[in-house]
N, C-alpha and C positions, 0 to 999 in steps of 0.2 A: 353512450350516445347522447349527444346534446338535443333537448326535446324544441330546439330553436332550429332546427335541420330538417331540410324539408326535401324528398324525392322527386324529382321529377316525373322518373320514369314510374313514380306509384302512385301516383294523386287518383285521387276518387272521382267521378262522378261530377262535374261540377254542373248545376244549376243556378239561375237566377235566382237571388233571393227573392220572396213574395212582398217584401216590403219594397225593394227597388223596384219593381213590375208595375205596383200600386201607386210609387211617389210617382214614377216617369205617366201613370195615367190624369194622374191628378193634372199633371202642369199638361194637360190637353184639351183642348175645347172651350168653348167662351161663357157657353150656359149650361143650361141642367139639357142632358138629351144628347149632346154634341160630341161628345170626347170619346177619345180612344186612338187606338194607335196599331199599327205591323210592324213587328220587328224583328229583323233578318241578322243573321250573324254564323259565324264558324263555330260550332263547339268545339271541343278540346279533341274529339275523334277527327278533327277536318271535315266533319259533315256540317248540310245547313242547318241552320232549325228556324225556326220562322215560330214568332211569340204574338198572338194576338188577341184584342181587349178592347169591348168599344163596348159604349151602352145602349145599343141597338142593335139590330142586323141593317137598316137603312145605312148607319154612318161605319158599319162594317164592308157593307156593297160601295160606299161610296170612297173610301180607300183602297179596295184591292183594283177597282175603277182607275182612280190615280197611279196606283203603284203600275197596271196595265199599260198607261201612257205612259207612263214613264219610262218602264222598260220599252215599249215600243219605240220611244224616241232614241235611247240609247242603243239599240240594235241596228238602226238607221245609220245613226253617225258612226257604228264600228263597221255599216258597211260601206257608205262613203270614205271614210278613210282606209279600207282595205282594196275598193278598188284601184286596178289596175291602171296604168295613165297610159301605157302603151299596150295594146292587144297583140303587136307581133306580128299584125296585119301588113305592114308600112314597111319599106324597104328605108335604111339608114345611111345617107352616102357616107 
């Protein structure tokens, strides 16, 4: 068996590495105190997982804050756009 061969069906475990966790913290925030980050993804089981790193609890409340709005506004616009344009109330000639 060629050890360049790789299974799909048998991969391990995958994790982010702790150095890519660290570099994506680093390029965050302007000063000392500010930085951090959430971060949402698929693992390999099709589950979420949700990765987070700030150097406060302030600038932690103040991202899951944002991420709040944010999903709020997008649940908004999937239901604006899932609504209905005719209720079936209206007779059609």
């Amino acid at each position: 068996m060629n050890d360049d061969f790789i299974d799909p069906e048998n991969l391990g475990s995958f994790q982010l590495p702790e150095n890519m966790i660290n570099q994506l913290f680093e390029f965050t925030g302007s000063t000392n105190g500010d930085s951090g980050f959430i971060l949402s993804y698929v693992n390999q089981d099709g589950l979420p997982s949700v990765i987070t790193k700030a150097t406060s609890p302030i600038v932690e409340m103040g991202l899951r804050k944002a991420l709040e709005q944010y999903l709020e506004q997008v649940s908004a616009q999937e239901i604006e756009l899932n609504f209905p344009k005719d209720f079936g109330d209206e007779e059609t000639p």
